[in-house]
MARVEXRO-62755 format. One record per atom (N, C-alpha, C): atom name; x, y, z. Coordinates in Angstrom, 2 decimals, always signed. Example, Ala and Ser with C-alpha at 12.3 -4.5 7.8 and 13.67 -1.06 7.14 Angstrom:
BEGIN
- atom;X;Y;Z
- N;+13.19;-5.69;+7.80
- CA;+12.30;-4.50;+7.80
- C;+13.20;-3.30;+7.80
- N;+12.85;-2.25;+7.08
- CA;+13.67;-1.06;+7.14
- C;+12.90;+0.03;+7.87
This chain:
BEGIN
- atom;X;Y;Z
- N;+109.21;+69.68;+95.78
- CA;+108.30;+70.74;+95.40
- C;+107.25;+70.90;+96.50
- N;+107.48;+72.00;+96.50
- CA;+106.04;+72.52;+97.74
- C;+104.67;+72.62;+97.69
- N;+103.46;+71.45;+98.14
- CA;+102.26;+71.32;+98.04
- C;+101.86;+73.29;+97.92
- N;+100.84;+73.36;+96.84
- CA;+100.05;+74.47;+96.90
- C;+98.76;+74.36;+97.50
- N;+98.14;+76.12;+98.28
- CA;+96.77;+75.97;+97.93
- C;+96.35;+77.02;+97.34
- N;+95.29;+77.03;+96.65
- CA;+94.68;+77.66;+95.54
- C;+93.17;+78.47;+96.22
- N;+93.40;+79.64;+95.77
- CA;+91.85;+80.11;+95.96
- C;+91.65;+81.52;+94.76
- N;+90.74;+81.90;+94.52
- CA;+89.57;+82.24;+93.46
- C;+88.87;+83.81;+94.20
- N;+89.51;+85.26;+94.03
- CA;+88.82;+85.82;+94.99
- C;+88.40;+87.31;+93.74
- N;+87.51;+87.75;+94.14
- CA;+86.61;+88.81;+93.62
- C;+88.04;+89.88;+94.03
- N;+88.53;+91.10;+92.77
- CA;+89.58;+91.66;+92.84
- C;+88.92;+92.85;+92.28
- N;+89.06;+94.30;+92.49
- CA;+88.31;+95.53;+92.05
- C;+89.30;+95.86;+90.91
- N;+88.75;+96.05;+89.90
- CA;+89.50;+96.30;+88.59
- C;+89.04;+97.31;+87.99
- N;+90.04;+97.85;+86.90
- CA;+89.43;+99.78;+86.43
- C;+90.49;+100.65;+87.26
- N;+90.39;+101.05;+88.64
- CA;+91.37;+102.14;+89.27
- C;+93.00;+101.26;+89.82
- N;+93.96;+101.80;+89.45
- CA;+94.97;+101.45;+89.75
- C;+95.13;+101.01;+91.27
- N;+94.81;+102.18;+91.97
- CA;+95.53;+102.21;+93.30
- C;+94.27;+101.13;+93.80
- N;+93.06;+101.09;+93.22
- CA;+91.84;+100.18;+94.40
- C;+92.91;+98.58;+94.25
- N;+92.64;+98.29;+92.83
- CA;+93.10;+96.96;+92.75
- C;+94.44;+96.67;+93.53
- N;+96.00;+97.66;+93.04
- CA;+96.97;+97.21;+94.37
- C;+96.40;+97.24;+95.98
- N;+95.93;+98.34;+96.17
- CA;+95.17;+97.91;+97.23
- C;+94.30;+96.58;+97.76
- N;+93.49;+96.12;+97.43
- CA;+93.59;+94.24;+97.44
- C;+94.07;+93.45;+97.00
- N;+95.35;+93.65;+96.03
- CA;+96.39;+92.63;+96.03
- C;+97.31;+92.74;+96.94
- N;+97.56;+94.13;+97.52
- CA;+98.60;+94.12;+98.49
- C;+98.18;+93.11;+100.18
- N;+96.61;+93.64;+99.77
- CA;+96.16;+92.65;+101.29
- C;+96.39;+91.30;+100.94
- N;+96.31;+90.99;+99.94
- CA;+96.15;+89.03;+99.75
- C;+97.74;+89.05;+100.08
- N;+98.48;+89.55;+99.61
- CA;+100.06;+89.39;+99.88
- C;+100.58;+89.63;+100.46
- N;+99.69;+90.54;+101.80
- CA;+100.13;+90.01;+103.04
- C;+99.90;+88.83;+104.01
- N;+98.89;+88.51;+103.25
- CA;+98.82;+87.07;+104.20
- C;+99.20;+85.62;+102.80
- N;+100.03;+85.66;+102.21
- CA;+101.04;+84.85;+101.39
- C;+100.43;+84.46;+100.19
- N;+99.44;+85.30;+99.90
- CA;+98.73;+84.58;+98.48
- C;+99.73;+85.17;+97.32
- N;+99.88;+84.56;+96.23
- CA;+101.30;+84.98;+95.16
- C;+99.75;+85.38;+93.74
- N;+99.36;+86.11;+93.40
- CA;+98.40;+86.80;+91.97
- C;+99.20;+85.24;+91.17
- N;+98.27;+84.42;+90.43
- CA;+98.76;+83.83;+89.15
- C;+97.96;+84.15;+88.05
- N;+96.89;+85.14;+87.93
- CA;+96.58;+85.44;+86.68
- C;+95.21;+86.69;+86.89
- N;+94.52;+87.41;+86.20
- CA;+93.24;+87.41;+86.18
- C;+92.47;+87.20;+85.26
- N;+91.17;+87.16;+85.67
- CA;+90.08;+86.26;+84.47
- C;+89.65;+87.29;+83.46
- N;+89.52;+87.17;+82.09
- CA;+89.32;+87.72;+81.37
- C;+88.14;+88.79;+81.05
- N;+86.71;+88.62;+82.10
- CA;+86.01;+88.80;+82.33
- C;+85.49;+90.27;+83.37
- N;+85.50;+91.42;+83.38
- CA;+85.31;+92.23;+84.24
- C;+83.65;+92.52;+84.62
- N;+83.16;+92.36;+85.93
- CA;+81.62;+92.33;+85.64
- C;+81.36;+93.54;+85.77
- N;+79.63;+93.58;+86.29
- CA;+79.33;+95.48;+86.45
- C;+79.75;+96.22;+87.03
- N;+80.14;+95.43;+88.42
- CA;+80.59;+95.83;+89.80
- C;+82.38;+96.64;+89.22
- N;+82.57;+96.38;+88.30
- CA;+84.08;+96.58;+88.46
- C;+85.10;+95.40;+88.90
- N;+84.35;+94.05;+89.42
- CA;+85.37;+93.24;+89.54
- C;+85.79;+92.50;+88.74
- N;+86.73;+91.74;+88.72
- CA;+87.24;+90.80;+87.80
- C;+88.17;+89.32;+88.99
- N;+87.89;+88.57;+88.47
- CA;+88.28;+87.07;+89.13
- C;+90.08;+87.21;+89.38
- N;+90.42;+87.09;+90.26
- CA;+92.01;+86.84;+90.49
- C;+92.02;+85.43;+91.16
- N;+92.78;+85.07;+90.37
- CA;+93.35;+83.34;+91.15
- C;+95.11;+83.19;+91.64
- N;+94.77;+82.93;+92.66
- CA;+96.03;+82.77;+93.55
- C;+96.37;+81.65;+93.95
- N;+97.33;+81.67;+93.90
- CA;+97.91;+80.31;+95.67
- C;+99.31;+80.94;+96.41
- N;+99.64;+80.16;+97.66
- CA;+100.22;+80.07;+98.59
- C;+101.04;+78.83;+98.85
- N;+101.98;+78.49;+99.28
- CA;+102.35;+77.31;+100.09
- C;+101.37;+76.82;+101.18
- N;+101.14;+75.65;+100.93
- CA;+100.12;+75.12;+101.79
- C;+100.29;+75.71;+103.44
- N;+101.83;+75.62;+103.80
- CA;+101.85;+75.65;+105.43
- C;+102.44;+77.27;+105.34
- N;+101.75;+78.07;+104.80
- CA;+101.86;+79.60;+105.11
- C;+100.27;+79.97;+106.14
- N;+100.95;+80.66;+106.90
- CA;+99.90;+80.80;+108.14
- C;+99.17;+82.22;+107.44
- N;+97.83;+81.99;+108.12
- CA;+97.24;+83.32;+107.66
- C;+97.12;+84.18;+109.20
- N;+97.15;+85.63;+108.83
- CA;+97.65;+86.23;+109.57
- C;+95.98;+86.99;+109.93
């Protein structure tokens, strides 16, 4: 099984195309979406938690 790493990033939530739009960037540099947080603040964001294979290079 392949060591993960994990990170925690501010994701724009509410408009369709904003949010694929910064999931598509995290997934280009190998982050895989494993959930979002239940929580949406004022800003419109909401918490997305990800990981990667540890030895995926960031681009």
């Amino acid at each position: 099984m392949a060591p993960w790493e994990y990170d925690i990033r501010a994701v724009r939530y509410g408009e369709l195309d904003s949010t694929k739009e910064d999931l598509n960037k995290l997934g280009v540099d190998g982050w895989e979406l494993i959930r979002f947080s239940d929580d949406i603040d004022e800003n419109g964001m909401v918490k997305a938690f990800f990981k990667r294979p540890l030895d995926c290079l960031e681009i």
